[in-house]
N, C-alpha and C positions, 0 to 999 in steps of 0.2 A: 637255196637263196630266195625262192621265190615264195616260201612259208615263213619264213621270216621277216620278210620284207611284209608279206601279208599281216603278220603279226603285231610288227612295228607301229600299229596305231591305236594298241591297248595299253589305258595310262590310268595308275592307281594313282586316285584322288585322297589326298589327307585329309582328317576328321576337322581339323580348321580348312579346309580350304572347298571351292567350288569351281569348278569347270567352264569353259566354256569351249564352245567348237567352232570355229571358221574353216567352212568348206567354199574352195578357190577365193578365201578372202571374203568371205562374208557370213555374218555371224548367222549360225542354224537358233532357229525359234521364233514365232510371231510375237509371244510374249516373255515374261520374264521368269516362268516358272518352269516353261519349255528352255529355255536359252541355260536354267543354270541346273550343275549335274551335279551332283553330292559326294559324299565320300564313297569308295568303294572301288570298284574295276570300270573303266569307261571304254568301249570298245569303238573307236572310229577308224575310218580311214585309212593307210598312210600317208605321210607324205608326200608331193605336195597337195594330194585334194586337200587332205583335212588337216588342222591344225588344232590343236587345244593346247589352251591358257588357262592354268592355274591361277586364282586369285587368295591369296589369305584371307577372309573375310573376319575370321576372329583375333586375327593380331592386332594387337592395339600398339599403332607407330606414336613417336612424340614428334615435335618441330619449335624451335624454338623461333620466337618473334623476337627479335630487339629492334624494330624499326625506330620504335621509337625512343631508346636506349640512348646516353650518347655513351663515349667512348670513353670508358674510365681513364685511359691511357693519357687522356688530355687533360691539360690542366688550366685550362681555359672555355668555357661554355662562347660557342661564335653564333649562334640561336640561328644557324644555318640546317636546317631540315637536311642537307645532302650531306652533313660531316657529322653534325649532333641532333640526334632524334630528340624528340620530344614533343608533347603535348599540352592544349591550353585545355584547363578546366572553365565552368560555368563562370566565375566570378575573377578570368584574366587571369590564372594564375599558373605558372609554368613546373608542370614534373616531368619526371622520366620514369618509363614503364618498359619492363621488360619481364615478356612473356613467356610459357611455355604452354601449346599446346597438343591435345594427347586428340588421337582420330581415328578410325577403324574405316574399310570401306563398308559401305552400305548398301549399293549395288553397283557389282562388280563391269555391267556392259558401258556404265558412263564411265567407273572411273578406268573401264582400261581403253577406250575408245572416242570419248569426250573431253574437249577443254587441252586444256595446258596441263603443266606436270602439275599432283595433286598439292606438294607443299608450295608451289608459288601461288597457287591460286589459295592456298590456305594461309599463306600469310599476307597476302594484299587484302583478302574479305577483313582478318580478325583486325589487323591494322586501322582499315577502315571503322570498323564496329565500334574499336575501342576508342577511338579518337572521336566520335559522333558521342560516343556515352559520355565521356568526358567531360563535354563542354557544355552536358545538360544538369553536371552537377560542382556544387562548391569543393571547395579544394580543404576546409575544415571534415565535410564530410567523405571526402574521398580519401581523405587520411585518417580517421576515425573509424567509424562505426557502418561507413557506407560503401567498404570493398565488396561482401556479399550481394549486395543491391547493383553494382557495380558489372562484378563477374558474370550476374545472372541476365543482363539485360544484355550485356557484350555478347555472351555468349549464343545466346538469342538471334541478335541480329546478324550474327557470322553465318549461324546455320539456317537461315533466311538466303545468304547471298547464296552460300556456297549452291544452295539447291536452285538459286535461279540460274546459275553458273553452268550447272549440271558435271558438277565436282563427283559426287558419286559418292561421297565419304559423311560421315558423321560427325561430328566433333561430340566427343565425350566428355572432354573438362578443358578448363584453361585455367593455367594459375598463372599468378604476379607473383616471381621470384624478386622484385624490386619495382616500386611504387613509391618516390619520394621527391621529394623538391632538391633545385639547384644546392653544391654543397656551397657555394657562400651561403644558400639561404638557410641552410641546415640548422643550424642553432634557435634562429629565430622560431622555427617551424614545431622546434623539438618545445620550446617556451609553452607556444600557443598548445601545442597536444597535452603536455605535462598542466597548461591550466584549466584547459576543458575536461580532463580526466576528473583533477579536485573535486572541478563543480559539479563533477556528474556521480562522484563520491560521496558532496556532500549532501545532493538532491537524495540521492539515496539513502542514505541517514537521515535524512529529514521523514522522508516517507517513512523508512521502518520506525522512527518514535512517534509519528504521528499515530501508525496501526498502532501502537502501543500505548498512547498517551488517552488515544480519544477514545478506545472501548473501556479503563478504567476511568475517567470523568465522566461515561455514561453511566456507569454500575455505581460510582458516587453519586452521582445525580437521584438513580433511580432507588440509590439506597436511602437516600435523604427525605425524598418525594413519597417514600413507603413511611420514613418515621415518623413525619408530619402528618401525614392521612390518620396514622396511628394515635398520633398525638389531639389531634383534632377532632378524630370520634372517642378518644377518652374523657376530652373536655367538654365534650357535647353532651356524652351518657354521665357524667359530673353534675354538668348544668342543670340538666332534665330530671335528676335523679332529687338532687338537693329542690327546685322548681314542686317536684310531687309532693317531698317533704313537708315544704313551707304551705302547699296548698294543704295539704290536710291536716296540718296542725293549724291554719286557719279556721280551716272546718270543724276543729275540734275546740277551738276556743270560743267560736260560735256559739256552740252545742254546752256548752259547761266554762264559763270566764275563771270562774274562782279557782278550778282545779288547775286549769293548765297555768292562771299565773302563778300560783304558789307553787308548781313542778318548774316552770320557767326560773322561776326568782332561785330556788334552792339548786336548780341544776347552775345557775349561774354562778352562785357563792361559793359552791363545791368546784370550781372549775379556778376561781380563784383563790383560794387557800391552796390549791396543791401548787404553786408554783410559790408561795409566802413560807416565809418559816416564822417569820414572829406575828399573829395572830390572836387578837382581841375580838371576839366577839362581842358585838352590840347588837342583840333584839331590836325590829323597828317597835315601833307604836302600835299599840293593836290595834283597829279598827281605824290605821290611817294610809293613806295612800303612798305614804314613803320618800311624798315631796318633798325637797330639799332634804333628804337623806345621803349621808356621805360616808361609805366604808373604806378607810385606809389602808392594808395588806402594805407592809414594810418586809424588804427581803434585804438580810446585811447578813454578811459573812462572819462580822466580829458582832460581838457583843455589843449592849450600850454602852458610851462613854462615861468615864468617872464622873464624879462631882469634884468641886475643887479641894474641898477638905476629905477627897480620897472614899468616900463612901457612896455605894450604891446608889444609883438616884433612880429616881420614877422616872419614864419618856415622857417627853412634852408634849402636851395634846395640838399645842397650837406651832409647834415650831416644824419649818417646810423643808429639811434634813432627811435624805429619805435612810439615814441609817438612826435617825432618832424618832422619826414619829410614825406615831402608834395610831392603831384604828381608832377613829371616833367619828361620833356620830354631830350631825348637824342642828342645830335647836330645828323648834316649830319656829312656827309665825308667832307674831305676836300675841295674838290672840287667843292660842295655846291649844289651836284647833285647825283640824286637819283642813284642808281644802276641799270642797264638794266632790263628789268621786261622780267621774266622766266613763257613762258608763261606754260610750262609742270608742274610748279609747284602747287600741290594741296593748299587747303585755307589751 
């Protein structure tokens, strides 16, 4: 009896859990590393010197919050905090929240030795936390896009209390199984989400064709902005080119008048006969300057017109038809002589 009894205060510790020892009631270890015993064989005492307490350190418990819930069962909202929970958001506006939170202890000497039982004290911090969050944000975004934002600052300031509290525990998660407005309000609430949804649909469309709209008006732009430069130094190297031309055929009439106007005159005539089909040539005047000289080029698709008695006629020299009149040439002056030739005058 008396090996047994001796015995009696060896306790195998589970791979989630940690030890602790109270010998005559009071916990062994100055610090916290001394104080907690691992998994394996832990040899203490018997009873009553020594005592050891198991802790689960790695189970993760849940606790459900509805303080601020009201009571479905009712069919009437009495906006009495002691019968129907609920909270006021930033901007006056009344929902109901109901929680679930998920905890593990953290260390095991406060949570088995400190404070109140671990879920009353974990549901008056998270209560507190959430109702503080609440009323720092609008009630569009609390029902929107601002539950994460929401959760994580809640969450935040629980595991702030709990550790002034010296709860001993962690809070792992919290979720909002229900988060919504009064159900008379319920329709209206569902209007205003269903229309902040659209616009945040449409804002969204708007952005992807804008990415889409503004980098092809830039590739038009810069394709445009390419043709022009193109277009502008072709009419540049045009200018400059024909510019070269006219100066040295200046130069060259300088140097020799008579050649280059008789190459001018006859490159001119030949330029207009190829576009003439009925063509009469008229020699000028030899040794005259061609003043008042006048070459006609008649282009018709038909032939000349009859005469009235049905036969061929000659074109009229003098008549202003341009499917009847024929090249001719302009008298001299009167005096049957050319005009003085200016010799400064260009072709």
């Amino acid at each position: 009896m008396a090996v047994l009894y001796a015995l009696s205060g060896i306790t195998i510790v589970k791979s989630d859990e940690v030890a602790l020892i109270l010998r005559w009631g009071r916990l062994m270890g100055a610090t916290p590393a001394l104080q907690q015993h691992g998994p394996g064989l832990l040899f203490a005492l018997p009873r009553p010197i020594d005592e050891v307490l198991r802790v689960p350190v790695k189970h993760v418990w849940q606790a459900s919050v509805s303080t601020l819930n009201a009571d479905p069962a009712r069919g009437e909202l009495t906006l009495d905090p002691l019968v129907d929970g609920y909270a006021l958001t930033g901007d006056r506006n009344i929902v109901h929240v109901d929680m679930e939170a998920r905890y593990r202890v953290r260390d095991p000497a406060e949570w088995a030795f400190y404070g109140p039982k671990s879920e009353d004290v974990l549901r008056v911090e998270v209560t507190q936390a959430m109702t503080r969050s609440l009323g720092e944000m609008g009630v569009d975004r609390v029902l929107s896009d601002g539950r994460k934002t929401l959760i994580a600052i809640a969450t935040r300031r629980a595991q702030a209390a709990l550790d002034a509290a010296h709860a001993g525990i962690e809070l792992s998660s919290l979720e909002l199984k229900r988060l919504a407005p009064p159900r008379r309000l319920a329709a209206d609430f569902d209007a205003v989400q269903s229309a902040f949804i659209e616009a945040e649909t449409m804002k969204n469309d708007a952005h992807a064709f804008a990415e889409t709209a503004i980098p092809r008006a830039r590739a038009d732009a810069d394709t445009a902005l390419q043709a022009a430069r193109g277009a502008a130094d072709t009419a540049l190297a045009n200018a400059e080119g024909d510019a070269e031309a006219f100066l040295a055929l200046d130069k060259e009439y300088r140097a020799n008048r008579g050649v280059v106007r008789e190459r001018l005159y006859r490159s001119a005539v030949e330029r207009a006969f190829r576009s003439a089909r009925n063509i009469q040539w008229i020699p000028p005047p030899a040794g005259a300057r061609y003043h008042g000289l006048r070459i006609t080029l008649a282009s018709t698709e038909a032939g000349p017109p009859n005469s009235s008695d049905g036969s061929q006629g000659e074109p009229d020299a003098t008549s202003n038809s341009p499917s009847q009149a024929a090249p001719r040439a302009a008298p001299l002056p009167p005096s049957g002589k050319a005009p003085p030739k200016d010799e400064t005058e260009g072709p």
